[in-house]
C-alpha positions as CSV (number, residue, x, y, z in Angstrom):
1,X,89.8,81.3,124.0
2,X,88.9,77.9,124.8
3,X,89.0,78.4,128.4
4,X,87.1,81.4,127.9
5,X,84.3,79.8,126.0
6,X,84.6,76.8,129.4
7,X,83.9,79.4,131.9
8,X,81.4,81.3,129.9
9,X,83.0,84.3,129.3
10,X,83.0,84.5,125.8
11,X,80.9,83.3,122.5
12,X,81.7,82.9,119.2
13,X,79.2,82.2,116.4
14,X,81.0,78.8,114.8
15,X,82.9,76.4,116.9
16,X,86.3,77.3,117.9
17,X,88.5,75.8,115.4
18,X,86.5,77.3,112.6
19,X,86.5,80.5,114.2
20,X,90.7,79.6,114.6
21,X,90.9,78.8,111.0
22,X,88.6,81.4,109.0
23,X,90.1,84.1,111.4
24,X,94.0,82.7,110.5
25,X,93.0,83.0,106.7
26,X,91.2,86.4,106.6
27,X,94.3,88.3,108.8
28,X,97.1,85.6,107.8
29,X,97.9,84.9,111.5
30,X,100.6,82.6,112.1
31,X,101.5,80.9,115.6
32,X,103.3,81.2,117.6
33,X,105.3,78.7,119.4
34,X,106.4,79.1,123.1
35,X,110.2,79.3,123.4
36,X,112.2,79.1,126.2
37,X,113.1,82.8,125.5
38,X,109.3,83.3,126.2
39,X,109.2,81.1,129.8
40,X,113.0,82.7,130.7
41,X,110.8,86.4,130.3
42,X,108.2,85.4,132.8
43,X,110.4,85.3,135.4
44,X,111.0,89.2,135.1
45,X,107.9,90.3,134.8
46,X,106.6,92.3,137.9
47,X,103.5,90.4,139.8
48,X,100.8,92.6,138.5
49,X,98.7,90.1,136.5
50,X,98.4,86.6,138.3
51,X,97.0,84.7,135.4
52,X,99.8,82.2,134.4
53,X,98.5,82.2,130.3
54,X,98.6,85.9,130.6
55,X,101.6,86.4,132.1
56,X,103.3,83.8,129.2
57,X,101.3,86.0,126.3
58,X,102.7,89.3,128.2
59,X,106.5,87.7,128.2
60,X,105.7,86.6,124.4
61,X,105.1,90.2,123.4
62,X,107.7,91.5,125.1
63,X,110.3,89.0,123.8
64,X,109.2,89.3,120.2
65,X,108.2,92.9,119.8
66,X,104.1,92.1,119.2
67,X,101.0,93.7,119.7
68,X,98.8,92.4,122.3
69,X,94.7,92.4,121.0
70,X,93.1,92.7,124.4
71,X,90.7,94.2,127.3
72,X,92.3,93.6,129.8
73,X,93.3,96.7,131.9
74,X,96.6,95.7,133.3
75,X,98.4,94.3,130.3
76,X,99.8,97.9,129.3
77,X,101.3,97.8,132.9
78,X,103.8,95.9,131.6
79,X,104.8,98.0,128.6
80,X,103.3,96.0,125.9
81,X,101.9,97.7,122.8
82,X,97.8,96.9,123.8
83,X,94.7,97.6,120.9
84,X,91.3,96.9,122.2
C-alpha cells in the first residue's frame, strides 16, 4: 500500500498507519510474517506476474490456504482464492 500511495496509484482518507490500524481492529486482521515456506513457494510459481511483492503475496496464499483481496487480473492465474 505504501508503495501504491508513492507512485500515486492509490488514496486513502487518513494516513497509512491509521488506515493500517483502524482497518486491523474493525476486521481483526493479523499479520502475517514471511516464512521461508513462503520464499521456497516463489520459486514454483509459473512467470505470469513479474511483480516481486506480488509474486511473494501469491506464494503466501498458496502456502497458507488464504484469500487474496485484489484487482488484479492475473492473480487467479495462479489458483489463488481472489475477492475484488
Amino acid at each position: 500500500m505504501a508503495i501504491k500511495i508513492a507512485i500515486g496509484k492509490l488514496t486513502l482518507g487518513l494516513p497509512l498507519n491509521s488506515f493500517v490500524l483502524s482497518q486491523t481492529l474493525q476486521y481483526q486482521f493479523k499479520p502475517l510474517h514471511v516464512t521461508y515456506d513462503h520464499t521456497y513457494q516463489v520459486q514454483f510459481l509459473p512467470h505470469h506476474h513479474k511483480d516481486p511483492f506480488d509474486r511473494l503475496l501469491i506464494a503466501q496464499a498458496l502456502v497458507e490456504g488464504l484469500v487474496i483481496l485484489t484487482a488484479d487480473h492475473e492473480f487467479p492465474q495462479y489458483g489463488v482464492q481472489v475477492v475484488w
